[in-house]
DSSP file (Angstrom, degrees, kcal/mol; ACC not computed):
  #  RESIDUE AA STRUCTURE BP1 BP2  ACC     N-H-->O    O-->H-N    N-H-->O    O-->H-N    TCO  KAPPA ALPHA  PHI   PSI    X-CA   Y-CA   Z-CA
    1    1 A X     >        0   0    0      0, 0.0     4,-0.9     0, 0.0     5,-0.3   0.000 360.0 360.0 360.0 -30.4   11.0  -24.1   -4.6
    2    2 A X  H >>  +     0   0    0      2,-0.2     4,-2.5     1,-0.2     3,-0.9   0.952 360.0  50.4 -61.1 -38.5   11.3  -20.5   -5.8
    3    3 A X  H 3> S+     0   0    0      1,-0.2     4,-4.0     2,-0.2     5,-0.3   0.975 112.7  46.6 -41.5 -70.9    7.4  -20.0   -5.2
    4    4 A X  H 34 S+     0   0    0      1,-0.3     4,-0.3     2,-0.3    -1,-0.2   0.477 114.5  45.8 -68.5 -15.0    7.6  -21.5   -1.6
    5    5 A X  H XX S+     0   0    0     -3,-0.9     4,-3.1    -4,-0.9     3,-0.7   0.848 114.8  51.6 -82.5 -50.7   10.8  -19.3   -0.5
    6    6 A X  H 3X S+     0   0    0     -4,-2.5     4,-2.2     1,-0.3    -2,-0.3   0.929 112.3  42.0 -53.0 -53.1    9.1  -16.2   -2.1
    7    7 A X  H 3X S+     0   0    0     -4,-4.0     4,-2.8    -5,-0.3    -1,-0.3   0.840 108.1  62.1 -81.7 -11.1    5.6  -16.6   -0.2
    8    8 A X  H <> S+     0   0    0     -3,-0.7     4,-2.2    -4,-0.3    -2,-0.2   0.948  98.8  53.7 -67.8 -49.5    7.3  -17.4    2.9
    9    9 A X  H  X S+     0   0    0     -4,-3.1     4,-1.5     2,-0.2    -2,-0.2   0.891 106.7  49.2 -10.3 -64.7    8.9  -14.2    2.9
   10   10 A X  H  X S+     0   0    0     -4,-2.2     4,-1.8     1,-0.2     3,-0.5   0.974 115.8  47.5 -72.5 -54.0    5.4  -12.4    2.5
   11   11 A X  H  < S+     0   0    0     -4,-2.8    -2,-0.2     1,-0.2    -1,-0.2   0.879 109.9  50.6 -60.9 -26.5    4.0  -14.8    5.7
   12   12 A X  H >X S+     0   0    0     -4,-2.2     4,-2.9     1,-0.2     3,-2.0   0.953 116.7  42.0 -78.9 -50.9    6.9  -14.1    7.9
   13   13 A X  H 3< S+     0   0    0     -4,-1.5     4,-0.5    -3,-0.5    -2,-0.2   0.793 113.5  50.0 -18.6 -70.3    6.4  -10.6    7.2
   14   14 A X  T 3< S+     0   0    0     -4,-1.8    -1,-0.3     2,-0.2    -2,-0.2  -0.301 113.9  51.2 -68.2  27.0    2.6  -10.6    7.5
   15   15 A X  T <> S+     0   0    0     -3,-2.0     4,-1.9    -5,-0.1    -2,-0.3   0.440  94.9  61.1-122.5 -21.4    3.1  -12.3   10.5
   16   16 A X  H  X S+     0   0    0     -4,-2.9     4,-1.7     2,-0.2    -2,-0.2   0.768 105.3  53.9 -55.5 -31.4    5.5  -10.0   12.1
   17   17 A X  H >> S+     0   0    0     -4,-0.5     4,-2.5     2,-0.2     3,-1.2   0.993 106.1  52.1 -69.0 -55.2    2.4   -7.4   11.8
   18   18 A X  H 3> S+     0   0    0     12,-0.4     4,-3.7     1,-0.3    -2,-0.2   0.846 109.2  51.4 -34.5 -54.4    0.1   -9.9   13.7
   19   19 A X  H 3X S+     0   0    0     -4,-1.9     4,-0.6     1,-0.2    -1,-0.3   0.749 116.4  39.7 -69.6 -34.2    3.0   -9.9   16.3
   20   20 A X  H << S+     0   0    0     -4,-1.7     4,-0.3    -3,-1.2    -1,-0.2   0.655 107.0  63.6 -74.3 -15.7    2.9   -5.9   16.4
   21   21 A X  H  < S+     0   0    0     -4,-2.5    -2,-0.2    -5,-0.2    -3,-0.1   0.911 107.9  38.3 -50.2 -68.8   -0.5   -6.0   16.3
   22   22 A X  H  < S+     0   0    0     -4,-3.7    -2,-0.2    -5,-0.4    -3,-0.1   0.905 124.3  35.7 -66.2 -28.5   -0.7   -7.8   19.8
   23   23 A X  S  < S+     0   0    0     -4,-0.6     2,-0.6     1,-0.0    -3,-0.1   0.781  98.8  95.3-124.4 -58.2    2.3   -6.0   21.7
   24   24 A X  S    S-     0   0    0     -4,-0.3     2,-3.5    -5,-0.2    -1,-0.0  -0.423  71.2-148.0 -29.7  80.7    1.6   -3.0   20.2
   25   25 A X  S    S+     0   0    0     -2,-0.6     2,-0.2     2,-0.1    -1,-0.1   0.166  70.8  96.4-104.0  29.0   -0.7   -0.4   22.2
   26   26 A X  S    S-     0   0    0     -2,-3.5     2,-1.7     2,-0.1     0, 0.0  -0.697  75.6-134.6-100.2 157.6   -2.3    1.2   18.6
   27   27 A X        +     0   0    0     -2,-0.2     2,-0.3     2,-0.1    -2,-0.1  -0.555  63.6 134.4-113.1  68.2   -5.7    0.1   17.0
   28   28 A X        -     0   0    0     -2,-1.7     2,-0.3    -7,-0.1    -2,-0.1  -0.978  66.0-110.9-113.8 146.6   -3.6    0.0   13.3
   29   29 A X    >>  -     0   0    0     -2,-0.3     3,-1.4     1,-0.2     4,-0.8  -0.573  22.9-114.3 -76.0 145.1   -4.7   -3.4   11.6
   30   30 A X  T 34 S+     0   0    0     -2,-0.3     4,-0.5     1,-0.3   -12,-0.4   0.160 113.3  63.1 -77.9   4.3   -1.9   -5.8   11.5
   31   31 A X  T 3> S+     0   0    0    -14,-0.1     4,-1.1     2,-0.1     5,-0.4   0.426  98.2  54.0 -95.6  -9.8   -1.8   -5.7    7.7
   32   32 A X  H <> S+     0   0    0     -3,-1.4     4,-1.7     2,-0.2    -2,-0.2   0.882 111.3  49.5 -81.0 -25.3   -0.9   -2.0    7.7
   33   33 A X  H  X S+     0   0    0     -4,-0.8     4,-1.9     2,-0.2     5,-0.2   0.971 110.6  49.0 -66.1 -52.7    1.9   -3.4   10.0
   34   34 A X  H >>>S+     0   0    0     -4,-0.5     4,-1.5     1,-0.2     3,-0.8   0.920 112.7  45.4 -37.7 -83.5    2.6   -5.9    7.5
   35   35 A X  H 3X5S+     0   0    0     -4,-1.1     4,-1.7     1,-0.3    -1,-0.2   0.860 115.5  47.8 -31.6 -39.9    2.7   -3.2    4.5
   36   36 A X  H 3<5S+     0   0    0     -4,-1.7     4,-0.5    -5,-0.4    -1,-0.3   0.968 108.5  57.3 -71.2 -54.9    5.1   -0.8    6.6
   37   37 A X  H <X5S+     0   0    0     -4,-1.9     4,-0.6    -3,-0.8    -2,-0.2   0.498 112.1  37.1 -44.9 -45.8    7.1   -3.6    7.4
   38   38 A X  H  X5S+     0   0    0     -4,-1.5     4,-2.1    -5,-0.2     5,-0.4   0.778 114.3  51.8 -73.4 -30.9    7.8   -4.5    3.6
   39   39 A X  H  <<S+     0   0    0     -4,-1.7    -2,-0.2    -5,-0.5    -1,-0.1   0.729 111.5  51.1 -86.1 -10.0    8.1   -1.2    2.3
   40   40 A X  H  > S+     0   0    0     -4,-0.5     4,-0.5     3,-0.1    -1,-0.2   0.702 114.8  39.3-115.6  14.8   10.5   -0.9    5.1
   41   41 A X  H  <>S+     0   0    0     -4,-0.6     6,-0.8     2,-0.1     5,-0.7   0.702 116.1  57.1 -69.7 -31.0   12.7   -4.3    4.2
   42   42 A X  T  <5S+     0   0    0     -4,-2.1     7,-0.2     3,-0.2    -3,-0.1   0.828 106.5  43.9 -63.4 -35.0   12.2   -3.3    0.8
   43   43 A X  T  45S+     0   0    0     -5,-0.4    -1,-0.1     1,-0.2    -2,-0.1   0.842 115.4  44.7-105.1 -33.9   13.8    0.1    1.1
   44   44 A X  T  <5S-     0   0    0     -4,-0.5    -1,-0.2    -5,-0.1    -2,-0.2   0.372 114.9-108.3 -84.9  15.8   16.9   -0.8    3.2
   45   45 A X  T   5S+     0   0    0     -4,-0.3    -3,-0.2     2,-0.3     3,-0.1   0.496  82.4 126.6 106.4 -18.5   17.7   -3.6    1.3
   46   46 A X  S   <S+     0   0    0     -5,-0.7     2,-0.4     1,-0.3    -4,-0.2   0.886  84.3  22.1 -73.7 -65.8   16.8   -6.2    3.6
   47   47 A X  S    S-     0   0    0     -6,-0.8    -2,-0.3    -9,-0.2    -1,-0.3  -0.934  76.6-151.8-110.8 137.5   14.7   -7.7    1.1
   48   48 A X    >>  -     0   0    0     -2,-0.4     3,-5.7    -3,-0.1     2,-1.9  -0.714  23.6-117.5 -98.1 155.6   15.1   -7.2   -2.4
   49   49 A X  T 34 S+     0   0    0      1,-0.3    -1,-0.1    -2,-0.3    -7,-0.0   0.062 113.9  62.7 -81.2  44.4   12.0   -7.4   -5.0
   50   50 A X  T 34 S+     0   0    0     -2,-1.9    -1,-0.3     2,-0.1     4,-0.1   0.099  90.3  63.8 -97.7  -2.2   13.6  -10.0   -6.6
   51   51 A X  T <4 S+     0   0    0     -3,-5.7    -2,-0.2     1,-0.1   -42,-0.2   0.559 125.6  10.4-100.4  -7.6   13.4  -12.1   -3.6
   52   52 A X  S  X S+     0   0    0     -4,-0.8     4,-1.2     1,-0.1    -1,-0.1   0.455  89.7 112.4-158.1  26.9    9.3  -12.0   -3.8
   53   53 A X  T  4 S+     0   0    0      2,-0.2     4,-0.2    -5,-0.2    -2,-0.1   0.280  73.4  51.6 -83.4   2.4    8.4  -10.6   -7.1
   54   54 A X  T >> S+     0   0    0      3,-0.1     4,-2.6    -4,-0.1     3,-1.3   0.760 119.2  39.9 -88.4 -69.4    6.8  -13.8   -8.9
   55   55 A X  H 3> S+     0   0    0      1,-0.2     4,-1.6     2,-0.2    -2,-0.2   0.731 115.8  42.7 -76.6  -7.9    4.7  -14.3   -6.1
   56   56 A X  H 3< S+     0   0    0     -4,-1.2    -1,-0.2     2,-0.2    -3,-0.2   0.718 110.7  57.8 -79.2 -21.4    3.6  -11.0   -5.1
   57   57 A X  H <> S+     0   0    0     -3,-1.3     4,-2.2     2,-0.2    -2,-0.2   0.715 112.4  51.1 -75.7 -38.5    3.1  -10.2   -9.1
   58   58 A X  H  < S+     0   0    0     -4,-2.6    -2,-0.2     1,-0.2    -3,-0.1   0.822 108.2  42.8 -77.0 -29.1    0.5  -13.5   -8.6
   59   59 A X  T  X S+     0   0    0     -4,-1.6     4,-0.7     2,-0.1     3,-0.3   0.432 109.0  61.3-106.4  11.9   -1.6  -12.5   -5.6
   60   60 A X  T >4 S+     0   0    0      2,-0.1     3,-1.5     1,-0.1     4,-0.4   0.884 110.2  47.4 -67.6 -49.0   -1.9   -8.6   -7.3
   61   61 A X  T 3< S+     0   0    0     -4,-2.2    -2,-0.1     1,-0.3    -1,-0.1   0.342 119.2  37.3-105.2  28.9   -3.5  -10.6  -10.1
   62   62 A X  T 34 S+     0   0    0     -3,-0.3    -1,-0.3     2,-0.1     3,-0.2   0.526  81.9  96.3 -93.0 -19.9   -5.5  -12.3   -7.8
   63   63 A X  S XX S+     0   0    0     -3,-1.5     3,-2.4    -4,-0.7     4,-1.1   0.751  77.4  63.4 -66.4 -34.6   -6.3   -9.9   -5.6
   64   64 A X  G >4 S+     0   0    0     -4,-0.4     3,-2.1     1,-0.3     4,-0.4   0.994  97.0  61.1 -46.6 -66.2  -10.1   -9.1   -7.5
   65   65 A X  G 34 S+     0   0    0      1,-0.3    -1,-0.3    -3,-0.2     3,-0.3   0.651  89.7  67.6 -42.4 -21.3  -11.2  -12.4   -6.7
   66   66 A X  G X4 S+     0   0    0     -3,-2.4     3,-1.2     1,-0.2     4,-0.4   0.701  93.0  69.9 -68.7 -33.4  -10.7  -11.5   -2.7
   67   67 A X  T <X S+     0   0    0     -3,-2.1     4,-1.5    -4,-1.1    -1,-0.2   0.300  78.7  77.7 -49.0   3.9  -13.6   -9.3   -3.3
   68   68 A X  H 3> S+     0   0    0     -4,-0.4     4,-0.7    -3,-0.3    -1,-0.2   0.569  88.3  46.9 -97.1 -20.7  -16.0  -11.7   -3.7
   69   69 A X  H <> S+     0   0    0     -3,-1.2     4,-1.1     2,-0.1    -1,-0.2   0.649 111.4  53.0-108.5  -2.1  -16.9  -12.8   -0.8
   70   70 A X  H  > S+     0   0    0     -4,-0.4     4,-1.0     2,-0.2    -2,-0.2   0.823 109.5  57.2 -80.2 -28.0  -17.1   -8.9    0.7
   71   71 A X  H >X S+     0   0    0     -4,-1.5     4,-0.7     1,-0.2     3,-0.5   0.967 111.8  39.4 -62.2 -48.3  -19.7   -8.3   -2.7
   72   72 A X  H 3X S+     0   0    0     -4,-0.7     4,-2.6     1,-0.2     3,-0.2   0.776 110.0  56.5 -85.3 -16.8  -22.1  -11.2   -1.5
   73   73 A X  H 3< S+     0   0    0     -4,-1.1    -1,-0.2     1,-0.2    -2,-0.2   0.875 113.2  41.4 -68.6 -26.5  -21.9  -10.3    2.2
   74   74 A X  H << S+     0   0    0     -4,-1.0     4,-0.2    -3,-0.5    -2,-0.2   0.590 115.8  57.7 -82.4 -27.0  -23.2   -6.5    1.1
   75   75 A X  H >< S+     0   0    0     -4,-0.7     3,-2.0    -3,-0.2    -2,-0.2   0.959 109.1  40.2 -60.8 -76.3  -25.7   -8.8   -1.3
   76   76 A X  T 3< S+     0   0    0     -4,-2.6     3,-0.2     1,-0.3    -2,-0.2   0.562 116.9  51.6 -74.7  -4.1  -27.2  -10.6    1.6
   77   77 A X  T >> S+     0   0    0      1,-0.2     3,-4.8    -4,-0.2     4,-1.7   0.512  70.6 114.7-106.5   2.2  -27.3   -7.3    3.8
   78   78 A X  H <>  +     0   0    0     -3,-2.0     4,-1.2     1,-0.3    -1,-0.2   0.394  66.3  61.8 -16.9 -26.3  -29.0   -5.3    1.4
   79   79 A X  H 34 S+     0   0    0      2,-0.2    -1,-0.3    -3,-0.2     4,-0.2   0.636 110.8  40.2 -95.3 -19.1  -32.2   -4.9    3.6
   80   80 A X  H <4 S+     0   0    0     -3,-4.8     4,-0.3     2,-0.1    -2,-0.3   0.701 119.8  52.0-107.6 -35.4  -30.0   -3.1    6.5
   81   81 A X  H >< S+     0   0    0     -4,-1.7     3,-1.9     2,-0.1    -2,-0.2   0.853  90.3  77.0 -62.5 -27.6  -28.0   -1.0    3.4
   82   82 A X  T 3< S+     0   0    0     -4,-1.2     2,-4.9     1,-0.3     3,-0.4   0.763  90.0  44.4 -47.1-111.5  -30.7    0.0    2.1
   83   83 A X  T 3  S+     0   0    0      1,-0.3    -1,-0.3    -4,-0.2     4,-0.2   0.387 119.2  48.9  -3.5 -15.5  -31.8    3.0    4.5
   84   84 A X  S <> S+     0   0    0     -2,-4.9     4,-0.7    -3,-1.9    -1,-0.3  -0.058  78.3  97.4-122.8  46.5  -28.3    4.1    4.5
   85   85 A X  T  4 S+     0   0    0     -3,-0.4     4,-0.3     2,-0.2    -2,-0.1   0.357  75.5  51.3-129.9  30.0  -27.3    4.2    1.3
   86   86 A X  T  > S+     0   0    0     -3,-0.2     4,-1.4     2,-0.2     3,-0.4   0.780 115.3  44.6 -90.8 -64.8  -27.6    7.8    0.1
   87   87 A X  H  > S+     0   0    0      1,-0.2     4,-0.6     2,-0.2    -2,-0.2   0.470 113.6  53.5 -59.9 -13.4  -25.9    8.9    2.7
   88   88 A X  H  X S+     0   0    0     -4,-0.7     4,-4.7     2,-0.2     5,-0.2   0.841 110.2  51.2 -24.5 -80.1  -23.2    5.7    2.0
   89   89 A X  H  > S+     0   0    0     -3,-0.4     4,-2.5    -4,-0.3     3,-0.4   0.896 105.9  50.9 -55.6 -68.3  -22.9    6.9   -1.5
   90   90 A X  H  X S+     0   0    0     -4,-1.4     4,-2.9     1,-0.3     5,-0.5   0.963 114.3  44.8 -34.6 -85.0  -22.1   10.4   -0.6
   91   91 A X  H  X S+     0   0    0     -4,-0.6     4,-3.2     1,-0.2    -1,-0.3   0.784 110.9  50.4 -21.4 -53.6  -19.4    9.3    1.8
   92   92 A X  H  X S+     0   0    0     -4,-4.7     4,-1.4    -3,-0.4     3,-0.3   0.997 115.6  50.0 -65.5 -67.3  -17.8    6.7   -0.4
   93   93 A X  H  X S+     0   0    0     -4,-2.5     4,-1.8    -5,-0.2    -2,-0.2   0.675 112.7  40.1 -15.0 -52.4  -17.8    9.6   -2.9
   94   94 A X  H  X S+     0   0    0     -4,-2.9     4,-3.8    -5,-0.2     5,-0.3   0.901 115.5  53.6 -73.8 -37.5  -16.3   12.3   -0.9
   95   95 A X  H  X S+     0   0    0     -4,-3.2     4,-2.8    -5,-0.5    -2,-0.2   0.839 106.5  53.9 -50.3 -38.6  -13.9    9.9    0.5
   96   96 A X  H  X S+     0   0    0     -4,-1.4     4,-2.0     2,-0.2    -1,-0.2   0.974 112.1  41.0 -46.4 -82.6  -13.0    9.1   -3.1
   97   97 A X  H >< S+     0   0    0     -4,-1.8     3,-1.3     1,-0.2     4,-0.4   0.908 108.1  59.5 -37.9 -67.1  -12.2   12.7   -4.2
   98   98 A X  H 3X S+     0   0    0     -4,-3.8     4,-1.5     1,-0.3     5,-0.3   0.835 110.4  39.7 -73.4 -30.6  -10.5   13.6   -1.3
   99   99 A X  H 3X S+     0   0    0     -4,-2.8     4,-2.0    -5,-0.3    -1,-0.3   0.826 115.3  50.6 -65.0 -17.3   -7.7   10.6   -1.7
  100  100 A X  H X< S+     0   0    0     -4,-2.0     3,-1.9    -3,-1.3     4,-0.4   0.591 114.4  45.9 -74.7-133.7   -7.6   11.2   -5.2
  101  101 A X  H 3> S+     0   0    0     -4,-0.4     4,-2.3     1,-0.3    -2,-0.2  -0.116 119.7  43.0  63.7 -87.0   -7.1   15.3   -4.0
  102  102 A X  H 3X S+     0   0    0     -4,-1.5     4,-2.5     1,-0.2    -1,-0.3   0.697 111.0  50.5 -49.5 -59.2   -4.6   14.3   -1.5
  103  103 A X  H <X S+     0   0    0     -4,-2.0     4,-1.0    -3,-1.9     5,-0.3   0.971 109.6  49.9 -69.2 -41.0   -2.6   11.9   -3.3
  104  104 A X  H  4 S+     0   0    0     -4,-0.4     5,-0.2     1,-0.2    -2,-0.2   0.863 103.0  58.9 -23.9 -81.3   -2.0   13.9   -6.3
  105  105 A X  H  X S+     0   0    0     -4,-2.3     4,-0.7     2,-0.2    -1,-0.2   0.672 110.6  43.3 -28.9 -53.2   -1.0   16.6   -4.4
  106  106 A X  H >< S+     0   0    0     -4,-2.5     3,-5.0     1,-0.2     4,-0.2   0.913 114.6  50.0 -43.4 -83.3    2.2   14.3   -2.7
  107  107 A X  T 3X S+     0   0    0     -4,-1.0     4,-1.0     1,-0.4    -1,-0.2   0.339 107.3  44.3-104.3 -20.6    2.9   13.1   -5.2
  108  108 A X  H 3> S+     0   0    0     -5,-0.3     4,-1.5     2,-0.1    -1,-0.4   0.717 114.5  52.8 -93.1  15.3    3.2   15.9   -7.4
  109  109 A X  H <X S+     0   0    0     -3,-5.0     4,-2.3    -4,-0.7    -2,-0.2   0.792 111.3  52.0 -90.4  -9.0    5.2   17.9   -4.5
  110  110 A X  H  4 S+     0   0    0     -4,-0.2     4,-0.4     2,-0.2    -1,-0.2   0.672 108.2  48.1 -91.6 -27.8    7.5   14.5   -4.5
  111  111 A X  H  X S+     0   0    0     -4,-1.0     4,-0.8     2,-0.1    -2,-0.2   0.706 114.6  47.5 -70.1 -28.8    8.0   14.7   -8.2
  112  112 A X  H >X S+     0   0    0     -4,-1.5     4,-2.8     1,-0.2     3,-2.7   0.960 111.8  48.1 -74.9 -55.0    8.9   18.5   -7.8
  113  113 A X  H 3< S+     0   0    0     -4,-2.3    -1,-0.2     1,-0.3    -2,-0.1   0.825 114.3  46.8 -45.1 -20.8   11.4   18.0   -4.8
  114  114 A X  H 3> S+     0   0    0     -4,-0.4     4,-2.1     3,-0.2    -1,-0.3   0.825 112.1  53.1 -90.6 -17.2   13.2   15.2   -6.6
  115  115 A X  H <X S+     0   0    0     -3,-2.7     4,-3.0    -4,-0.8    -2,-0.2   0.882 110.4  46.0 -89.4 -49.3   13.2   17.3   -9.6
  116  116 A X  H  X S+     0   0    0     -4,-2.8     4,-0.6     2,-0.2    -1,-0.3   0.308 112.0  44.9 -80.0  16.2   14.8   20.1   -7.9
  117  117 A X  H >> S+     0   0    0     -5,-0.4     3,-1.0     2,-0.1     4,-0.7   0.857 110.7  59.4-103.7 -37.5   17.4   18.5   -6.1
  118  118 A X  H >X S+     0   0    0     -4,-2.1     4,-2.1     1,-0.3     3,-1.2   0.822 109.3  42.5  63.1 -86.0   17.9   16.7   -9.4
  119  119 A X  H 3X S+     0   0    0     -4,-3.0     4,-2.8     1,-0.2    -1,-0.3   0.915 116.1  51.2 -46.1 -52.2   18.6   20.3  -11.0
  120  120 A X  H <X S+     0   0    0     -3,-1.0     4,-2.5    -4,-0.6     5,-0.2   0.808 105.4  54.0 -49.2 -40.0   20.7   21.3   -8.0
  121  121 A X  H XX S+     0   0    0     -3,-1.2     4,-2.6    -4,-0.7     3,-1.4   0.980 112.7  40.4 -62.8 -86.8   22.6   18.4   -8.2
  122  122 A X  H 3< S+     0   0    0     -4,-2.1    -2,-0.2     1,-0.3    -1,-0.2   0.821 107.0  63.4 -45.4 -54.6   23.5   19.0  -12.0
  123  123 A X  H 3X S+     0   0    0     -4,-2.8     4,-1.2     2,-0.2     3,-0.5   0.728 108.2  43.7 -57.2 -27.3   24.0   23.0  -11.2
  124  124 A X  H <X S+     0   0    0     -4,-2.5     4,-4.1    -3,-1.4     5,-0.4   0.869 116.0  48.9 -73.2 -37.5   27.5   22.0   -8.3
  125  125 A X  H  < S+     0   0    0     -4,-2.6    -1,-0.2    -5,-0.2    -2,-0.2   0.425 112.0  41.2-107.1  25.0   28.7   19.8  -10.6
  126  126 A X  H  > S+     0   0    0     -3,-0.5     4,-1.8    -4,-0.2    -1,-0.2   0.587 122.4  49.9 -66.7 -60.6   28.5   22.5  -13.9
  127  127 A X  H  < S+     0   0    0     -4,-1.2     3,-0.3     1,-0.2    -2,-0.2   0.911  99.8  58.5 -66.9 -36.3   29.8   24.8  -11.4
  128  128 A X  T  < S+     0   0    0     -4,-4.1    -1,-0.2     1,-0.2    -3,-0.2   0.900 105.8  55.6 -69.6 -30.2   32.7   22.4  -10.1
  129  129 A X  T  4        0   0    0     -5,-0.4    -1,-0.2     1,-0.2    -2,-0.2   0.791 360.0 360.0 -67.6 -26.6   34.0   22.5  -13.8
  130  130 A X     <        0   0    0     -4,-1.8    -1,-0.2    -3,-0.3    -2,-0.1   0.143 360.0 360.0 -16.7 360.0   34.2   25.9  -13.8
């Protein structure tokens, strides 16, 4: 019963993006709605990751197998990829770097900020013993 509470959670969720998907006047796919949508039940509290962590831990370690039918659709169109697929390669490539690039960068500027309020934090309350 725990399973069946837990993935209803994620569908109601993923179905609330469908529902801003249609109303909505943006062309963002209604799983990016989903994903903001958790990350922002998840971070007020709303939902907690105990409330969908078995099953969300179960389709991450499924999630390779969803590739499979996007490999053989790229299989069987091989004849129209062909002719583009230097210029393909290149792209996926640059594209590659630059999110790799990009996330770093956040992420180390998020590790510094936390790090210095962190220090700050610890320097008022040195100083309030004083």
């Amino acid at each position: 019963m725990r399973y069946v509470k837990q993935f209803s959670i994620i569908i109601m969720i993923s179905f609330a993006g469908e529902l801003l998907k249609e109303f909505l006047p943006f062309s963002v796919p209604a799983s990016i709605y989903g994903l903001a949508l958790m990350l922002l039940a998840l971070m007020t509290g709303i939902i907690r990751v105990e409330q969908v962590n078995d099953v969300s831990t179960f389709l991450l370690d499924v999630m390779p197998v969803m590739f499979i039918p996007a490999s053989v659709g790229l299989m069987e169109s091989w004849h129209v990829m062909q002719s583009i697929l230097v210029p393909a390669a290149i792209l996926c490539t640059v594209g590659t770097i630059s999110v790799m690039v990009v996330s770093g960068r956040v992420t180390q500027r998020i590790i510094m900020s936390r790090e210095k309020r962190k220090n700050q934090r610890e320097n008022k309350k040195k100083n309030k013993k004083r």
